[in-house]
C-alpha positions as a printed Julia matrix, in Angstrom:
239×3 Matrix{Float64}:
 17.79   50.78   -55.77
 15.22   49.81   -58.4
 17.67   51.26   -60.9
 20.51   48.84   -59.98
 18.47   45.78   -59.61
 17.09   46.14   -63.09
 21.05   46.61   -64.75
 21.8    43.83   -63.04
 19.18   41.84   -64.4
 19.53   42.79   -68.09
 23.84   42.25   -67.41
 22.67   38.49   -66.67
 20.24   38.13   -69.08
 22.81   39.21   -71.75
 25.18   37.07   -69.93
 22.72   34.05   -70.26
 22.24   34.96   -74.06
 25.59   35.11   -74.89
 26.65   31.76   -73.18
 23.49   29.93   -75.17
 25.06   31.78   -78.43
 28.46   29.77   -77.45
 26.88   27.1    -76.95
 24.97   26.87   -79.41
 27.25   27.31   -81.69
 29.68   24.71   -80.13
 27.02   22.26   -80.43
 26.38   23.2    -84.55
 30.7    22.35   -84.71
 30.04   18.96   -83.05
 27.08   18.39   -84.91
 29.19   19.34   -88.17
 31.7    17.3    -87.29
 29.68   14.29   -86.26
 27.73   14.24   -89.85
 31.13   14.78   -91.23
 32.88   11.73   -89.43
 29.34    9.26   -90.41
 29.76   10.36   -94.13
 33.36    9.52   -94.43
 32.66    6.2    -92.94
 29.82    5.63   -94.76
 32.22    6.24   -97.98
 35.16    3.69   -96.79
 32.28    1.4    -96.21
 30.84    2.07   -99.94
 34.45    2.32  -101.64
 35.27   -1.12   -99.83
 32.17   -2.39  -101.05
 31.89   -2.17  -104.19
 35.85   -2.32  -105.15
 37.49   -5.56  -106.52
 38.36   -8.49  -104.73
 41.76   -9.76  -105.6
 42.31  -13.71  -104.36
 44.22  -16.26  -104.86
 44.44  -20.06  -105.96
 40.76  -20.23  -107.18
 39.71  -21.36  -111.01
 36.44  -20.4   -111.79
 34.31  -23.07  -113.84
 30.72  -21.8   -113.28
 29.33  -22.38  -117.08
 26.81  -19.75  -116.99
 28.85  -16.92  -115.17
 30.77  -14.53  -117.15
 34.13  -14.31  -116.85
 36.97  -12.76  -118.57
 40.45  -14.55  -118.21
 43.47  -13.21  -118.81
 47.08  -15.38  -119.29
 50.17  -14.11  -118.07
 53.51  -15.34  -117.69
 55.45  -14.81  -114.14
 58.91  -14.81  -113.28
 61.15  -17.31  -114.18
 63.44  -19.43  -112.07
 66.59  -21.37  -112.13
 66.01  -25.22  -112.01
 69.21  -25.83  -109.73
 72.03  -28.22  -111.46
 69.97  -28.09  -115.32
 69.75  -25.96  -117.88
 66.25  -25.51  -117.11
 64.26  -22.57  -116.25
 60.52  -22.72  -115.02
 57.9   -20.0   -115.77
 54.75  -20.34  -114.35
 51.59  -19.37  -116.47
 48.84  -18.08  -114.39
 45.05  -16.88  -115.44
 43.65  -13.49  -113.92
 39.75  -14.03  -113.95
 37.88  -11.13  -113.43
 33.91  -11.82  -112.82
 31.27  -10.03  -110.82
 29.77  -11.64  -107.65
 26.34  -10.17  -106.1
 27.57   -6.13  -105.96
 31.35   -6.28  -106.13
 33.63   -7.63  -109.11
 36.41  -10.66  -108.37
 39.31  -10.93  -109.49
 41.62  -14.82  -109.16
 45.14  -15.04  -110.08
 46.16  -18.91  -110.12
 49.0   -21.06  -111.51
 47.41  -23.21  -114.74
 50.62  -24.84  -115.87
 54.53  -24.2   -116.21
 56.53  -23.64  -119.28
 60.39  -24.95  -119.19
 63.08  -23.97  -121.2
 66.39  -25.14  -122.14
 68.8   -22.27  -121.59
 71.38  -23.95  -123.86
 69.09  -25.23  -126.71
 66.68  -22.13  -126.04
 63.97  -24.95  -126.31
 60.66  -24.77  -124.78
 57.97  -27.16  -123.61
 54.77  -27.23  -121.53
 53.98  -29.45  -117.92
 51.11  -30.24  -118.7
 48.94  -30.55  -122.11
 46.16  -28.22  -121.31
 45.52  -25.35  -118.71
 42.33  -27.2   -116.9
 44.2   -27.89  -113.67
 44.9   -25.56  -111.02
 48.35  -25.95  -109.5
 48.89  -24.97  -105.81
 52.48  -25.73  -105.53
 55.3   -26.56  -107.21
 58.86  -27.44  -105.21
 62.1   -28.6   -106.62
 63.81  -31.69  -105.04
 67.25  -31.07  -104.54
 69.61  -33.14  -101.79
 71.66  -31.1    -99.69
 75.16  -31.16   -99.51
 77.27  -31.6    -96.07
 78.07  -27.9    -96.68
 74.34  -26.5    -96.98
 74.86  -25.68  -100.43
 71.8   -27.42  -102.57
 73.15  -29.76  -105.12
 71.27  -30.97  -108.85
 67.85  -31.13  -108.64
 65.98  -34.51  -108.3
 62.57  -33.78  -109.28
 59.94  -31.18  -109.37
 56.79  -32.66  -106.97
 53.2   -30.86  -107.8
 50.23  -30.83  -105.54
 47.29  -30.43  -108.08
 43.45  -29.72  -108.16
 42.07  -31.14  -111.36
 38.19  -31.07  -110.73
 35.84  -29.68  -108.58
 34.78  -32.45  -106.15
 33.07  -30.29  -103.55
 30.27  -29.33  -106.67
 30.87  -25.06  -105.71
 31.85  -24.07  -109.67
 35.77  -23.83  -108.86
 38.84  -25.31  -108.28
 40.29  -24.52  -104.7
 41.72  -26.11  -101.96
 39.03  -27.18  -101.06
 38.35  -29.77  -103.44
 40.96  -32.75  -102.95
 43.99  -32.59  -104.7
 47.0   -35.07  -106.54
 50.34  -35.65  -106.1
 52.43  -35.5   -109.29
 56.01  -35.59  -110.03
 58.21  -34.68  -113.04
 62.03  -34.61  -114.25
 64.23  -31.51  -113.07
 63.26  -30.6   -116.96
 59.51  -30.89  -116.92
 59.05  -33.64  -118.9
 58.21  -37.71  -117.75
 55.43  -35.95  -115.7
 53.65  -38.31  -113.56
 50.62  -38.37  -111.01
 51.45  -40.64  -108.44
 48.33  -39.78  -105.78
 45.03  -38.78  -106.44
 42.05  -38.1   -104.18
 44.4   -36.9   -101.1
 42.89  -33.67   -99.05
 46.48  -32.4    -97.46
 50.57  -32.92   -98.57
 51.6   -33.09   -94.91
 55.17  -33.09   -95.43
 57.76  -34.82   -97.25
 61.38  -36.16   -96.76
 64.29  -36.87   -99.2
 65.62  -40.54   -98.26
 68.7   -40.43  -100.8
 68.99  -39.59  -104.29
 66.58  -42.03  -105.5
 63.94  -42.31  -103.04
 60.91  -39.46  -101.54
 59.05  -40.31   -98.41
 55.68  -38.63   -98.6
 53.54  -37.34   -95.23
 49.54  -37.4    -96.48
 46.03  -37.46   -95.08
 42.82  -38.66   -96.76
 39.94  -37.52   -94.68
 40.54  -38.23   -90.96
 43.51  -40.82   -91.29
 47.18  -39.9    -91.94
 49.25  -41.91   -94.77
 52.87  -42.58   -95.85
 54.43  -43.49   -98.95
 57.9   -44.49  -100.64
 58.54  -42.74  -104.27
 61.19  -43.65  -106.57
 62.53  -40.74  -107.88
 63.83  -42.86  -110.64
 60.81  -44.12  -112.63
 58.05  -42.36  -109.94
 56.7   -45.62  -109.02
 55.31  -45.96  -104.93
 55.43  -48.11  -102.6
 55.44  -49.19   -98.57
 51.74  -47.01   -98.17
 51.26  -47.56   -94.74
 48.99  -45.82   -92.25
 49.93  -43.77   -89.5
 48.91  -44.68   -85.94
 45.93  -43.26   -84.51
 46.05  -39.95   -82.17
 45.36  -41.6    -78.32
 42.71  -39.82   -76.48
């Protein structure tokens, strides 16, 4: 009787060990696989870390930072009715900020060309301005079809007015205007802080949709000599 108590004993015992073996070794895998899963996060978190921040619409002015700029030439487009094309010249800046390197791709200026006369000329004088949009005028005919362009409008930032070492839209921003060929170009707002929309009232004539800190704006252009008039301001939102 003795006999078969004790085999039964050392049959559980073995029993036990073997199921402690398992899971032991099931708890090693999970343990494995646990270090394994923190590690690869904590590499995604490095990698994104430290790689290169690509942004856009920001100019770069800090003085003492070091930054590298590079000028490149986009792709060119079709001013609609003209012999024009527009090519927009935009700076890549590539600087390092606390423990990751930036990099800012922004429109400086535009270069125009005459298809027909293959000759070229620049928007603006110098590349100190950053240029957040640029959108040819054109009236649209009773078919849909776009006809000649009007005018080019620009919304500009051409200093930093919010003191942070770069041009963004943050800082406020002008209104300018030019000819369908880039030339005769003209600032017609400055100081604004949002384009909110604008209208085509004819051939000759641009109603403009603006705010200036808390109060809302309109404005006639002539799209003939870029001169404004009729500013008004825009009743106030009723609580």
């Amino acid at each position: 009787m003795k006999s078969s108590v004790d085999k039964s004993d050392m049959e559980n015992s073995q029993f036990f060990k073997q199921v402690w073996r398992i899971n032991g070794v099931i708890i090693m895998v999970a343990g494995l696989l646990a270090i394994g899963v923190l590690m690869f996060a904590a590499y995604q978190i490095f990698k994104e870390t430290i790689r290169e921040r690509g942004v856009s619409g920001i100019v770069n002015i800090e003085a003492s930072g070091e930054v590298k700029e590079k000028w490149q030439l986009g792709y060119l487009s079709s001013i609609q009715g003209t012999s024009f094309v527009m090519i927009p010249l935009s700076s890549d800046q590539q600087y390092s900020q606390s423990y990751y390197d930036k990099s800012a791709l922004s429109i400086r200026n535009y270069l125009f060309i005459n298809k027909q006369e293959n000759q070229q000329h620049w928007l603006l004088s110098s590349n100190d301005h950053l240029i957040m949009k640029a959108d040819v005028l054109s009236d649209s005919a009773s078919s849909g079809q776009r006809s000649a362009a009007l005018a080019i409008l620009f919304t500009v930032i051409a200093s930093d007015t919010n003191g942070d070492d770069r041009l963004t839209a943050k800082d406020v921003k002008n209104v300018a205007l030019s000819q369908p060929s880039g030339q005769a170009y003209r600032e017609v707002l400055q100081g604004i802080d949002r384009v909110v929309g604008y209208s085509l009232t004819g051939k000759e004539s641009l109603l403009l949709v603006y705010q200036r800190g808390d109060v809302g704006y309109t404005m006639t252009i002539n799209l003939t000599d870029f001169s404004t008039s009729n500013e008004a301001v825009l009743p106030k939102i009723q609580n």
